[in-house]
C-alpha positions in Angstrom: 10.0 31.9 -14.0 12.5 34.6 -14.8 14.5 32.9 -17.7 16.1 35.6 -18.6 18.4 35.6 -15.5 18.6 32.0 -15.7 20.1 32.3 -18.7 22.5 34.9 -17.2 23.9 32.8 -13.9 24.2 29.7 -17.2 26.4 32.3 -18.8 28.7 33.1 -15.7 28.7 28.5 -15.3 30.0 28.7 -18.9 32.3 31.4 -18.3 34.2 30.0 -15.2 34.1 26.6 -17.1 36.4 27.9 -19.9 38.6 29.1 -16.5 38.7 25.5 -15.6 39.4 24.1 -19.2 42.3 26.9 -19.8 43.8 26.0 -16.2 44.0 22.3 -17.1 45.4 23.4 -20.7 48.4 25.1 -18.9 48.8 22.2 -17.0 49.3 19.9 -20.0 52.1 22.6 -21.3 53.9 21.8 -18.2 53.3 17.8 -18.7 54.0 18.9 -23.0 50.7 16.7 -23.5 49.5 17.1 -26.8 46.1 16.1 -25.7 45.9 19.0 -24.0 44.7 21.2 -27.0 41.3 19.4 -26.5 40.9 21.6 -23.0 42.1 24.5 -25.4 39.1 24.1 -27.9 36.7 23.5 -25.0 38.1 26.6 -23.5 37.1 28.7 -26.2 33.7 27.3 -27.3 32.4 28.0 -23.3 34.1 31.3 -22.9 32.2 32.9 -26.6 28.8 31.0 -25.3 29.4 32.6 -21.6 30.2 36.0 -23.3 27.0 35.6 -25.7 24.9 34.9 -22.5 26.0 37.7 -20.2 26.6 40.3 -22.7 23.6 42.3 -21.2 22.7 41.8 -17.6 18.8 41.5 -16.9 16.9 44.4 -16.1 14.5 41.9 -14.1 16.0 40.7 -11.1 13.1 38.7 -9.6 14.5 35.4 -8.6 12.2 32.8 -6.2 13.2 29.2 -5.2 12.1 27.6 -8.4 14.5 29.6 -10.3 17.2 28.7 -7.8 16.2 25.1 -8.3 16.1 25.6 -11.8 19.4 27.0 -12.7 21.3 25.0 -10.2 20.2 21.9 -12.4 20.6 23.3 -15.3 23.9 24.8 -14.7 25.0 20.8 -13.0 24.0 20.0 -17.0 26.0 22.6 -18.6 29.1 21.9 -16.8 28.9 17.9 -17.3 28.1 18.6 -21.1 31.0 21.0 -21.5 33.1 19.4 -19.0 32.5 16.1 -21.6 34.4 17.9 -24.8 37.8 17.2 -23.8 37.6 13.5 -23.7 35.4 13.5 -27.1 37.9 15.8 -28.9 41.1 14.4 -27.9 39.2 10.8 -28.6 40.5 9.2 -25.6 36.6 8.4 -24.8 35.4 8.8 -27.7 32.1 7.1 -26.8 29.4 10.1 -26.6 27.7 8.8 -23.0 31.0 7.2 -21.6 32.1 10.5 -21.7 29.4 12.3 -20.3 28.8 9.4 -18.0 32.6 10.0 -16.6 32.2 13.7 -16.3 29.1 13.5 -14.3 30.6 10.6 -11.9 33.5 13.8 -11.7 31.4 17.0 -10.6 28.9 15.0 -8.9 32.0 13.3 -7.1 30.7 10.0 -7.6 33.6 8.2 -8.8 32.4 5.6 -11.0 34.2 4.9 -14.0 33.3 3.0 -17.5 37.3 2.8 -17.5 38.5 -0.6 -17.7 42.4 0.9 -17.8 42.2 4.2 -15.8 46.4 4.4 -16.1 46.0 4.3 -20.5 44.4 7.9 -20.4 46.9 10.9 -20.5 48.3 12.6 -17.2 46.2 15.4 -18.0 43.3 14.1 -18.5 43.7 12.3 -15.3 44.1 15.6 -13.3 40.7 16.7 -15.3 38.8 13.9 -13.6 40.5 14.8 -10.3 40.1 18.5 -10.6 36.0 18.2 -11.6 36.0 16.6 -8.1 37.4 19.1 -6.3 35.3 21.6 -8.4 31.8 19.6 -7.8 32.6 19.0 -4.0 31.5 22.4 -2.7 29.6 23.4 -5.8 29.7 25.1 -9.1 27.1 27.9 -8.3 28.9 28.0 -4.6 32.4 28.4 -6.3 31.0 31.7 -8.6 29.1 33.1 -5.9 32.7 33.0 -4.0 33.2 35.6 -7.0 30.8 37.3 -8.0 26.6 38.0 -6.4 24.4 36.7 -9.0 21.0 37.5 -7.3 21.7 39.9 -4.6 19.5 39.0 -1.9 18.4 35.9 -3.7 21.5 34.8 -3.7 20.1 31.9 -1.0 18.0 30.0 -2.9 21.3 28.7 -5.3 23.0 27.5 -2.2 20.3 26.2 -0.7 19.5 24.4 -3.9 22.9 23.1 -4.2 24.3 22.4 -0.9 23.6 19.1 0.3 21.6 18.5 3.4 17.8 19.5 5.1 18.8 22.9 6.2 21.6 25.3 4.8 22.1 28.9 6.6 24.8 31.7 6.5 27.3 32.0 8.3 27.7 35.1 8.0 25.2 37.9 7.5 26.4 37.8 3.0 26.2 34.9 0.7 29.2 35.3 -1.1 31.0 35.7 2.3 29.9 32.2 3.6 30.6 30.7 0.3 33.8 32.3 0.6 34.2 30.9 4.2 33.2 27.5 2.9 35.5 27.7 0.1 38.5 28.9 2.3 38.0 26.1 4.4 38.0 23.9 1.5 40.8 24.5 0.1 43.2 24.6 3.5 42.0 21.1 4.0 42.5 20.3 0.7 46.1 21.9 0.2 47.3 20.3 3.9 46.5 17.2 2.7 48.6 17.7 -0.2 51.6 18.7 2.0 51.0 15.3 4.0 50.6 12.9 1.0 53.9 15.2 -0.8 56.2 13.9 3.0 55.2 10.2 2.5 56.8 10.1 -1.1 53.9 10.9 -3.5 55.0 12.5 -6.6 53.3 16.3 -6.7 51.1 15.2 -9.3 50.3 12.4 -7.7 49.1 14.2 -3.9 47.6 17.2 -6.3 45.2 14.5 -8.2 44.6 12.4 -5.0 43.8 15.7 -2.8 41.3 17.0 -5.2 39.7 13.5 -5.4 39.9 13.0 -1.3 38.6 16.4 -0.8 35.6 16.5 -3.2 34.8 12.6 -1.6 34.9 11.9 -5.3 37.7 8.9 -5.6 38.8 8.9 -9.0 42.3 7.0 -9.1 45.3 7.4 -10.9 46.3 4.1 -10.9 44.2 1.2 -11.9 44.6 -0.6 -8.1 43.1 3.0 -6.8 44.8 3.4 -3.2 46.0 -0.2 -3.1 50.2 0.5 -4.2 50.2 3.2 -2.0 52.4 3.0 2.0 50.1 2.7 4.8 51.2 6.2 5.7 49.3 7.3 2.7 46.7 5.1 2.9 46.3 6.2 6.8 46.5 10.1 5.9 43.9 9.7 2.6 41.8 7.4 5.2 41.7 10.9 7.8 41.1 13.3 5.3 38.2 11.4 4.1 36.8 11.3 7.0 37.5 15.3 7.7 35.7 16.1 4.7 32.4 14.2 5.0 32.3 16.2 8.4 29.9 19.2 8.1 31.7 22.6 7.5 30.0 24.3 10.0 31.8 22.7 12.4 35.3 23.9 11.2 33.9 27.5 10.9 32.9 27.3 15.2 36.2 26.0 15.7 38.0 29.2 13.5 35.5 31.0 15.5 36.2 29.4 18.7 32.8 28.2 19.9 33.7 24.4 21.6 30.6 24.5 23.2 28.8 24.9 19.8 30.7 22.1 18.2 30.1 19.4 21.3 26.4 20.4 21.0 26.6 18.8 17.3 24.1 15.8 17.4 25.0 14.7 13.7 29.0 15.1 14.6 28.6 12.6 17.5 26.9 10.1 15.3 28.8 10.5 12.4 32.0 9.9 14.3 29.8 6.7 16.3 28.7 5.1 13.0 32.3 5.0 11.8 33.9 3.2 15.1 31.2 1.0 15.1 31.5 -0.2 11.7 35.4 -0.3 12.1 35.2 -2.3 15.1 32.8 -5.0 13.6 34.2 -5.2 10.4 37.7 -5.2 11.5 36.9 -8.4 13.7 35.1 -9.7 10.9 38.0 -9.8 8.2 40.3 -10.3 10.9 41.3 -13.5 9.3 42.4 -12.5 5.9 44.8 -10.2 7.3 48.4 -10.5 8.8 47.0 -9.1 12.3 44.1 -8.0 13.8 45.5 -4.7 13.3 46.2 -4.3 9.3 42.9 -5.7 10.0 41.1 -3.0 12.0 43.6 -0.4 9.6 42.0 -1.6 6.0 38.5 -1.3 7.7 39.1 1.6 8.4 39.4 2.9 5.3 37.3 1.4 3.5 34.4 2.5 5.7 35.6 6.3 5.8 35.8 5.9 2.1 32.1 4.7 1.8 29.9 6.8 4.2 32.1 9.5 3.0 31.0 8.2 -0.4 34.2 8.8 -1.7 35.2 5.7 -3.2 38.5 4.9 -3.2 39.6 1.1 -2.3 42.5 -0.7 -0.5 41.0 -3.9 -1.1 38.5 -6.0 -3.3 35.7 -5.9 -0.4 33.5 -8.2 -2.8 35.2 -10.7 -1.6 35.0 -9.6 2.2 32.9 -11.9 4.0 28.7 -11.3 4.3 28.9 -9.1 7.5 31.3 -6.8 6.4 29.4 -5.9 2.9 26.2 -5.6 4.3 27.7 -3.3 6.9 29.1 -0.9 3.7 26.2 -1.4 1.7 24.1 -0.1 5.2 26.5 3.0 5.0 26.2 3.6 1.6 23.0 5.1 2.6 23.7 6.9 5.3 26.2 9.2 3.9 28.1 12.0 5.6 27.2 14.5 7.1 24.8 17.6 5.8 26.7 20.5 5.1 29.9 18.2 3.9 31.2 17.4 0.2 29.7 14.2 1.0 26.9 12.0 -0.5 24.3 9.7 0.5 20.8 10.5 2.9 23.2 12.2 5.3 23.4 11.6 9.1 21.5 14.6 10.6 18.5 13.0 8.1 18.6 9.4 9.5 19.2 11.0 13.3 16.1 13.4 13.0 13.8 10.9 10.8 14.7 8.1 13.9 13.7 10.7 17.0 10.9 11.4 14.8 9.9 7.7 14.9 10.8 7.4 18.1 8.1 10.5 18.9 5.4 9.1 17.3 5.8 5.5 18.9 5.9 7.2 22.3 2.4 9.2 21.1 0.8 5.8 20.8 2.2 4.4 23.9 1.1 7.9 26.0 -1.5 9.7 24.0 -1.5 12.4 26.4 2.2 13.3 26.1 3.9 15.6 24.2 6.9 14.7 22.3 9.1 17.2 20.4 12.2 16.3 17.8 15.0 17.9 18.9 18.6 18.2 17.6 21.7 20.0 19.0 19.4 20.8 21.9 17.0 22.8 19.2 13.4 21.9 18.6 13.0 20.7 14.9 10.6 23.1 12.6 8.0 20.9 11.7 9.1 22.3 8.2 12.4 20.5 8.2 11.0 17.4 9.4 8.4 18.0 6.3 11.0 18.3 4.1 12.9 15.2 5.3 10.1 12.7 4.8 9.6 14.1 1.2 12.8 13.6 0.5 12.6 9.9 2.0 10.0 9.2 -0.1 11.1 10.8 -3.3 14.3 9.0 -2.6 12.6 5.9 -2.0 10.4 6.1 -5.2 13.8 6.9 -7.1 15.8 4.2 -6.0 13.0 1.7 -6.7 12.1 2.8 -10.2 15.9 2.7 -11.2 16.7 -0.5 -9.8 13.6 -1.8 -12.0 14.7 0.1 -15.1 18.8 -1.3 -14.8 17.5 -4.4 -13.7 15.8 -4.9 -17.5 19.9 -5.6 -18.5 19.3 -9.2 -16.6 22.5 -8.4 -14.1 22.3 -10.2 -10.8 20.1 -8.5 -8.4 23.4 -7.6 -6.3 25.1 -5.4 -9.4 21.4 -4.0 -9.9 20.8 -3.2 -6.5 24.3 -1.8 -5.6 24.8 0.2 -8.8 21.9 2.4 -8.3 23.0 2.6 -4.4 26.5 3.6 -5.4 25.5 6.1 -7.7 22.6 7.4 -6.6 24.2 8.0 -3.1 27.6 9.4 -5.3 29.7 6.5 -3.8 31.5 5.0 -6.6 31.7 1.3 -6.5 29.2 -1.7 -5.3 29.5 -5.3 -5.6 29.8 -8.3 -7.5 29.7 -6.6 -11.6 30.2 -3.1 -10.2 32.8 -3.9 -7.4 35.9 -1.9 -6.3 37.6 -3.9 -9.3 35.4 -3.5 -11.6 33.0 -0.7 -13.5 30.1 0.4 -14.9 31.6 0.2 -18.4 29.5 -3.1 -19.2 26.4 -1.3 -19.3 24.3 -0.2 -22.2 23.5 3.7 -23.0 20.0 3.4 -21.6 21.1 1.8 -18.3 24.0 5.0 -18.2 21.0 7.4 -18.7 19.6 6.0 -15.6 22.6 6.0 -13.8 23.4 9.5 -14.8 20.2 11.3 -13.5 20.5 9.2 -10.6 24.2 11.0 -9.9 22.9 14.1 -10.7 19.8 13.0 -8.7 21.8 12.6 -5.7 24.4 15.2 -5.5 22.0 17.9 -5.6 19.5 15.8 -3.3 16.9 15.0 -5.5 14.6 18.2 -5.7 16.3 20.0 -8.5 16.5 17.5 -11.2 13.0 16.0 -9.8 11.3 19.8 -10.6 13.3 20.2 -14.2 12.0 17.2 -15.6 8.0 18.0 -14.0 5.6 19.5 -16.3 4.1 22.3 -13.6 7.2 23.9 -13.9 7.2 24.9 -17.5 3.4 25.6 -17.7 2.7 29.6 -17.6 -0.1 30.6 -15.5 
């Protein structure tokens, strides 16, 4: 383990962190926020740790999977710790794990919230808990390798430790040129969205905070009723970009590219886009009754079901009270998640497509011994590696979700809040039902059940491996 360098890429996290406080700190000049001198002090303690921790660069510049693994979850920490200091100085959470526990719900764009009055905090720390969405969507390490190469040809096992999905390549022959790609992408998506929500009457604060939050799928609110207040306009353009986003964004760099072909080969596109009709359709005709028509109907379906398997969050409606159909269709989503290569949460699609053709195989196998049945997706044969590595993540997921559920359910919550808070977080989604429904939040809990939930966001966002290996004794035994 080459700690040394670790301890380097930390100090660069550190470093662009105080860029992140300081640009929020201007912002609150702007809004003449007093509370704003909190980003100030949080600035300056990351930018003299950053500078302590970079002063000399490593002369070893060995750096293997583990240590990609490692300092990816490390650095996740260091920017939800730092990213916590603002809303402990300033006091307006002054609770030590509320604040931490709202931090790491906003870089791991998981949206849930121990705020009971989301409108009471101040404007700028409002476009903090926006802005660490847009910041966690693509990734911290993603964002400085954009910058600056860390690990020159190593540079691969960060993203690949960070970006969400079974399989991440380049796109381009250098690292810091596909996460420049990536992040290029990003933000055009991001900023036309902006533009969209700024022509149906959103204040510029208002389509900046909602952007960031669309486009990192985190769905932090600025108003207590989340998308509810808003025109149907807005509700229909938040609804599109949601869906955009949880799209993977390879796809976007074919169609810069020009590669159709390429792009209607996509196995995990077609499904993604099949999965969210479906559950439109049904769950439209299911509610149809508690709404004016069948199309408001079809309309707030919609939306709430890009907003789930996009695992972004935000609500139109109190879907607790939706009839049985309906949740168990969201709930079903909640795992599923977008798709691999997006800002989205969840098991992804391309996982449940290939784990199913795998199943599908080995059924057939039984059936006809003799035959021989290959996985294949976008026309390719599966590596029998990335089919590996999806059933150990099924299982570690699996094993995760159980032993969390067990440890909130010690609280005595109905098995409903229990089951759907460890689905909404550990998939990065936001809300569940009944005590942790689109109305409600996680504020209720006690500091050992927000532990839980907090690894399980961290858990999650950087699909399970990376946190798994930190806290597993092989890793810190020398050889």
């Amino acid at each position: 383990m080459n700690f040394r360098f670790i301890t380097y890429i930390l100090g660069w996290i550190f470093n662009f962190q105080s860029g992140f406080l300081l640009i929020t700190y201007i912002i609150s000049l702007f809004l003449g926020e007093k509370s704003g001198n909190a980003f100030l002090i949080s600035a300056i303690i990351c930018a003299v740790t950053g500078a302590i921790f970079t002063y000399k660069k490593p002369s070893n510049k060995a750096f293997y999977a583990k240590d990609g693994f490692t300092a990816v979850a490390l650095g996740w920490i260091v920017v939800s710790i730092t990213g916590a200091l603002p809303f402990l100085i300033s006091g307006e959470i002054p609770s030590v794990f509320d604040a931490l526990f709202e931090t790491i719900s906003g870089y791991t764009t998981t949206g849930a919230t121990i705020l009971s009055d989301v409108e009471a905090l101040s404007k700028c720390m409002l476009f903090w808990r926006s802005f660490t969405h847009w910041i966690g969507g693509m990734g911290v390490l993603v964002f400085v390798l954009c910058i600056i190469p860390l690990a020159g040809g190593n540079n691969m096992h960060l993203m690949r430790a960070e970006s969400p999905g079974p399989s991440v390549g380049k796109l381009v022959p250098r690292v810091n040129s596909t996460a420049l790609i990536l992040y290029g992408i990003y933000t055009a998506l991001t900023v036309a969205e902006c533009i969209l929500l700024l022509c149906g009457g959103m204040s510029l604060f208002e389509a900046v905070t909602t952007s960031f939050a669309t486009a990192g799928t985190g769905g932090f609110g600025i108003r207590n009723s989340s998308m509810a207040e808003y025109s149907m306009y807005i509700q229909n353009v938040v609804a599109v970009f949601m869906a955009l986003f949880g799209v993977n964004f390879t796809i976007y760099f074919l169609a810069l590219v020009k590669k159709p072909k390429e792009i209607l080969k996509s196995d995990e596109l077609k499904a993604y886009i099949g999965i969210i009709l479906i559950a439109t359709v049904v769950i439209g005709f299911n509610i149809r009754s508690a709404f004016p028509s069948l199309g408001s109907a079809m309309q707030q379906s919609f939306f709430q079901v890009a907003s789930i398997i996009t695992t972004t969050g935000f609500s139109t409606a109190d879907f607790n009270l939706w009839p049985s159909l309906s949740k168990t269709i969201l709930v079903a989503i909640m795992f599923v998640g977008a798709c691999a290569g997006s800002t989205g949460g969840g098991i992804k699609v391309s996982r449940i497509v290939i784990a199913w053709r795998n199943v599908r195989n080995e059924i057939a196998s039984f059936v006809h011994p003799k035959s021989v049945n290959i996985t294949h997706m976008d026309g390719k044969k599966v590596k029998k590696e990335v089919v590996k590595s999806i059933n150990t993540y099924l299982v570690l997921y699996f094993i995760v979700f159980v032993v969390s559920v067990l440890l909130i359910s010690l609280e005595n919550y109905s098995f409903e809040t229990n089951f759907t808070s460890v689905a909404a977080t550990l998939n990065n989604i936001g809300p569940g039902l009944d005590q942790v429904g689109p109305m409600e939040n996680f504020g209720k809990f006690n500091p050992f059940s927000k532990c839980i939930f907090m690894f399980d966001m961290l858990a999650g966002r950087l699909e399970l491996i990376p946190m798994v290996i930190l806290f597993s004794p092989m890793l810190w035994k020398k050889k």
